[in-house]
MMTF fields as JSON, N, C-alpha, C and O atoms, coordinates in Angstrom:
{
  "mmtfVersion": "1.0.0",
  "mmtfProducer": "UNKNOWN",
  "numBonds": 263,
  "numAtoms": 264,
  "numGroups": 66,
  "numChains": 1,
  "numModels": 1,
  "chainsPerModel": [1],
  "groupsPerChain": [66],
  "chainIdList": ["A"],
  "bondAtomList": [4, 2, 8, 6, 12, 10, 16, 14, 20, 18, 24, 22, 28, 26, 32, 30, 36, 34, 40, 38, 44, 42, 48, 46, 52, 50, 56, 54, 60, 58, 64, 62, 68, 66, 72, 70, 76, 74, 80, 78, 84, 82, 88, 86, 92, 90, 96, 94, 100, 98, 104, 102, 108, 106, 112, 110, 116, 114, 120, 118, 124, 122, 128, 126, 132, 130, 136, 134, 140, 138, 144, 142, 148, 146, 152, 150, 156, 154, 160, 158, 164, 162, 168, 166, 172, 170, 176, 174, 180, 178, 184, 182, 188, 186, 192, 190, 196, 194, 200, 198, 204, 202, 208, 206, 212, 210, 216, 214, 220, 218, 224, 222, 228, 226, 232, 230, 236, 234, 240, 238, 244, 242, 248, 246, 252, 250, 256, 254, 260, 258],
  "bondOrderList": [1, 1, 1, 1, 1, 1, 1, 1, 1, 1, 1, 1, 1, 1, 1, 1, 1, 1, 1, 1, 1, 1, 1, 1, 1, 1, 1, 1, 1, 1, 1, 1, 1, 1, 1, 1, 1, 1, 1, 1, 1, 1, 1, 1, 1, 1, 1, 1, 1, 1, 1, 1, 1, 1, 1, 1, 1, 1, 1, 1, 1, 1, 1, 1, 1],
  "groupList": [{"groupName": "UNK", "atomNameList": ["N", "CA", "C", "O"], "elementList": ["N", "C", "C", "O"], "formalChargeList": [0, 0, 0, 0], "bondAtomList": [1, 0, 2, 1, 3, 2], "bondOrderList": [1, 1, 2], "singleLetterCode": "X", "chemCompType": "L-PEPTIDE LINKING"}],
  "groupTypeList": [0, 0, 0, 0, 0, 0, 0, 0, 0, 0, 0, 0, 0, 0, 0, 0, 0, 0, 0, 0, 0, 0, 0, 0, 0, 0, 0, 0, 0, 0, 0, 0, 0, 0, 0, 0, 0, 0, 0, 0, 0, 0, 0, 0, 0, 0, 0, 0, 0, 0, 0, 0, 0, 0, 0, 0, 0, 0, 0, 0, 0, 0, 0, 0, 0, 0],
  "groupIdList": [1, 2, 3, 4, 5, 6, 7, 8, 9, 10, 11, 12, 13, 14, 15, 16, 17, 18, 19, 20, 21, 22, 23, 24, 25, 26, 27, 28, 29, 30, 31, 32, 33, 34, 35, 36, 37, 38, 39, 40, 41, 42, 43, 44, 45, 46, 47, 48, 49, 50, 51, 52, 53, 54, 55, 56, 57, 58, 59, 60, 61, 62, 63, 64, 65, 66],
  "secStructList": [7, 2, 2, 2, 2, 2, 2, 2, 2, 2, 2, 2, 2, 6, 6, 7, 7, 2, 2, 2, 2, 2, 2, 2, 2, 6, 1, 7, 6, 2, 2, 2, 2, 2, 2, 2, 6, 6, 1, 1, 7, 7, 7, 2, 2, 2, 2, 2, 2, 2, 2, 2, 2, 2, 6, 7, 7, 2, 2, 2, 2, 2, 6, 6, 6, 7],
  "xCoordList": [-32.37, -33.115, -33.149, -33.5, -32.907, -32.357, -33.93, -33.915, -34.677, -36.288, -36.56, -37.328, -36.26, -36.842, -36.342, -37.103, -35.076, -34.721, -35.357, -35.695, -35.544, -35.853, -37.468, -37.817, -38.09, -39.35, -39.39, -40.029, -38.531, -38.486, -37.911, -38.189, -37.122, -36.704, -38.119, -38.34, -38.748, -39.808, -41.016, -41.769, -41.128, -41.962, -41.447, -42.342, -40.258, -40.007, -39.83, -39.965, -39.225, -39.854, -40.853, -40.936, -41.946, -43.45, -44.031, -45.211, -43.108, -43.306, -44.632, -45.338, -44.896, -45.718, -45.617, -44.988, -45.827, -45.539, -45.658, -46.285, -45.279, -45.279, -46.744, -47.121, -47.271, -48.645, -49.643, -50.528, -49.236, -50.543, -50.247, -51.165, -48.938, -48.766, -49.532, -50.373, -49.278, -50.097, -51.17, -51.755, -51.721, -53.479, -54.346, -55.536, -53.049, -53.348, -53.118, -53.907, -51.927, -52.21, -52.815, -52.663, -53.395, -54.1, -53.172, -53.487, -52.216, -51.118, -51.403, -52.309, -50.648, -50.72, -49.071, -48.129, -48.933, -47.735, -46.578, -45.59, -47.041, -45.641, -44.893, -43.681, -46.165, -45.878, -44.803, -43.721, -44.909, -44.322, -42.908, -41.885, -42.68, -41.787, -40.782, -39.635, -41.12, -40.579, -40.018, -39.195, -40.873, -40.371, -39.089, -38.137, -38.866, -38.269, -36.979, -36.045, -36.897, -35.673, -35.12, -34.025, -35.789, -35.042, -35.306, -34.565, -36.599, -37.222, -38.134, -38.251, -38.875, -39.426, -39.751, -40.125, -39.382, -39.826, -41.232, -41.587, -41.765, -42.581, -42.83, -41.987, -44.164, -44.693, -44.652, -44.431, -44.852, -45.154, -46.05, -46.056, -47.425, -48.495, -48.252, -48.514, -47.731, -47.564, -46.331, -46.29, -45.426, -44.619, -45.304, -45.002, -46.385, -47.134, -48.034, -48.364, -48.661, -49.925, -48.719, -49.35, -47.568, -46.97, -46.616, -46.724, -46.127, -46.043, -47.384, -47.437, -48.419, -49.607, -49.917, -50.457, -49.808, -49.483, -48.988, -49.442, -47.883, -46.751, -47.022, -46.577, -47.683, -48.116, -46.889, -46.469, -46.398, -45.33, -45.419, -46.404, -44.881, -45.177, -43.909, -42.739, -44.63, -43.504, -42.28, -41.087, -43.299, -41.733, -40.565, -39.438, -41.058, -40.416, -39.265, -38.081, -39.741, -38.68, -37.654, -36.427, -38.712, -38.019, -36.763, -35.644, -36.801, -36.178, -34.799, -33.673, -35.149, -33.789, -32.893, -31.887, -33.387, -32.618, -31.529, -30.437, -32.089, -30.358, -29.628, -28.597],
  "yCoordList": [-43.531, -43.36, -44.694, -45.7, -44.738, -45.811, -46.458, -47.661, -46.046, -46.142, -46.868, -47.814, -46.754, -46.994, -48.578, -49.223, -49.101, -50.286, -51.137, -52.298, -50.244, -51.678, -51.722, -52.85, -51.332, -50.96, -52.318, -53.348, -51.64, -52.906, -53.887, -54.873, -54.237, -55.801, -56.265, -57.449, -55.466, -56.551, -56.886, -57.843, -55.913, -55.904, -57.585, -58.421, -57.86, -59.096, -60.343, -61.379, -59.742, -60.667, -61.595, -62.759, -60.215, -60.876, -61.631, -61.982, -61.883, -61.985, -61.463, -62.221, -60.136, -59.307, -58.775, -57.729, -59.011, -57.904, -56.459, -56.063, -55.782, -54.632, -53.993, -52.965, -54.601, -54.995, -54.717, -53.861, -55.801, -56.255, -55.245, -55.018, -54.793, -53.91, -52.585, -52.138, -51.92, -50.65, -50.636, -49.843, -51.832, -52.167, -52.354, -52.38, -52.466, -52.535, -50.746, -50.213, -49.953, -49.084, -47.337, -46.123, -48.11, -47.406, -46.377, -45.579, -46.875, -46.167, -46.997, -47.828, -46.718, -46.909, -48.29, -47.671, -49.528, -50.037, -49.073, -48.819, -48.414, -47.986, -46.787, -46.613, -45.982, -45.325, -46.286, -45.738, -47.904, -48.277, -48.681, -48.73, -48.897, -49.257, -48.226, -48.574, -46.633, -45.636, -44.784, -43.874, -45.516, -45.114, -46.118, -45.504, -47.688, -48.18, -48.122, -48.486, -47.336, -47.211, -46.076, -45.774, -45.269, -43.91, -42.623, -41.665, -42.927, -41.876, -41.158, -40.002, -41.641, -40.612, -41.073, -42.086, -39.707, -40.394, -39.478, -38.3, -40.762, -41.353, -40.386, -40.423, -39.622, -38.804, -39.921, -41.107, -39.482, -40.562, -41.088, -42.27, -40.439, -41.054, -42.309, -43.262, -42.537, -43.574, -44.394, -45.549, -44.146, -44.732, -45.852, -46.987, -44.792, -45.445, -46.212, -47.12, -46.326, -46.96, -48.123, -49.037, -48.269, -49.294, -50.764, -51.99, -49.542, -50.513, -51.104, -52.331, -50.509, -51.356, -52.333, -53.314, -52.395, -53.377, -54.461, -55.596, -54.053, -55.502, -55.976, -57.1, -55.334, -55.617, -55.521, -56.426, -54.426, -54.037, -52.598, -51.996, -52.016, -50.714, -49.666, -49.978, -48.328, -47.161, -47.045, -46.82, -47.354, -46.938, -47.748, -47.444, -49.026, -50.227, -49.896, -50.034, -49.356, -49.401, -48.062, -47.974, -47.049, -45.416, -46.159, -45.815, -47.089, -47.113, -48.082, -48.365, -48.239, -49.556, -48.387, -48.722, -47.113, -46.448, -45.639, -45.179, -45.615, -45.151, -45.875, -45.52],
  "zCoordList": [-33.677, -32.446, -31.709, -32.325, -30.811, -29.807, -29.26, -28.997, -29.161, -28.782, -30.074, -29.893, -31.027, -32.11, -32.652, -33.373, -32.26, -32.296, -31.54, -31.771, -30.292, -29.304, -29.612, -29.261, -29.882, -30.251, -32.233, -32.447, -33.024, -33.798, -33.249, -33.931, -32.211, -31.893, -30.897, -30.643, -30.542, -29.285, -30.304, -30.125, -31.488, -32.146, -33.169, -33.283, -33.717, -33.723, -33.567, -34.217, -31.733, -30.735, -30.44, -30.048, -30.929, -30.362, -31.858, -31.869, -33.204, -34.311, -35.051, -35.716, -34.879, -35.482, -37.025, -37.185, -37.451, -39.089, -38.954, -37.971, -39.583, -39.794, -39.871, -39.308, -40.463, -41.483, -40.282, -40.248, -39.129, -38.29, -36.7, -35.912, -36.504, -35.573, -36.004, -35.224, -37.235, -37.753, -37.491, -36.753, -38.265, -37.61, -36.138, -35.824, -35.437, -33.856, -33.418, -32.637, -34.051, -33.385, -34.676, -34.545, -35.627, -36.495, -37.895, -38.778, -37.491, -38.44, -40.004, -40.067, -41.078, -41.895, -42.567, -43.062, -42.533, -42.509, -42.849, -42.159, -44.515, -45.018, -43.649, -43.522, -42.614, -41.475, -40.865, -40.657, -40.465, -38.969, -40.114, -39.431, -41.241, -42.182, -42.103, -41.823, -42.369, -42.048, -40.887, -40.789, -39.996, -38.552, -38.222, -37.74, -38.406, -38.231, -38.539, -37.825, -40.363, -40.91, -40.599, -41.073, -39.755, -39.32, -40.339, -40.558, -40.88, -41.639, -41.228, -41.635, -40.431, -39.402, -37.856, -37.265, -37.557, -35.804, -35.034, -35.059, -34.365, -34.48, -32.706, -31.81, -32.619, -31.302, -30.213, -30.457, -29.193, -27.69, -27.856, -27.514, -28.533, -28.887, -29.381, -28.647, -30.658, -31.332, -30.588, -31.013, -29.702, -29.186, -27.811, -27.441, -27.333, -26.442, -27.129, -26.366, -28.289, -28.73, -29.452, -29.983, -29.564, -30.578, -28.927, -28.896, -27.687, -26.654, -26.281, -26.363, -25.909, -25.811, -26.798, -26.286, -27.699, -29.022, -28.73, -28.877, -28.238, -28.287, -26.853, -26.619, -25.799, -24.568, -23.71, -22.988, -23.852, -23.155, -22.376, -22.802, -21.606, -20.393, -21.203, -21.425, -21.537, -21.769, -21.195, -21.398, -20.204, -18.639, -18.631, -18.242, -19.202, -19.118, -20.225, -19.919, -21.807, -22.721, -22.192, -22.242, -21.658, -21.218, -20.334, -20.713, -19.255, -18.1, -18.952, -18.542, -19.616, -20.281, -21.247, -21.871, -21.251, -22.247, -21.255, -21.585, -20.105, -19.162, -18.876, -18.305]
}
């Protein structure tokens, strides 16, 4: 899932842990661990609550995927 990379690279970016992004958007780590490796994907909900996290706009990652 193409959302799902750029979502782990800004999340690296912003040098977050796995650990401390979950805790910002209430998930559980081994959750953002599994979403990352392509084991599960992850509702808008949590797609939108992982960008407010990293202090970044939906629209912003949506618009880079065309």
């Amino acid at each position: 899932m193409e959302i799902v990379s750029k979502l782990k690279k800004l999340r690296k970016l912003n040098k977050v842990s796995q650990v401390k992004l979950a805790r910002r958007i209430g998930v559980h780590s081994s959750y953002v661990s599994k979403v990352e490796r392509g084991l599960y994907n992850p509702s808008l909900g949590v797609i939108s609550a992982w960008c407010q996290a990293l202090g970044c706009e939906l629209n912003i990652i949506l618009k880079e995927l065309k």
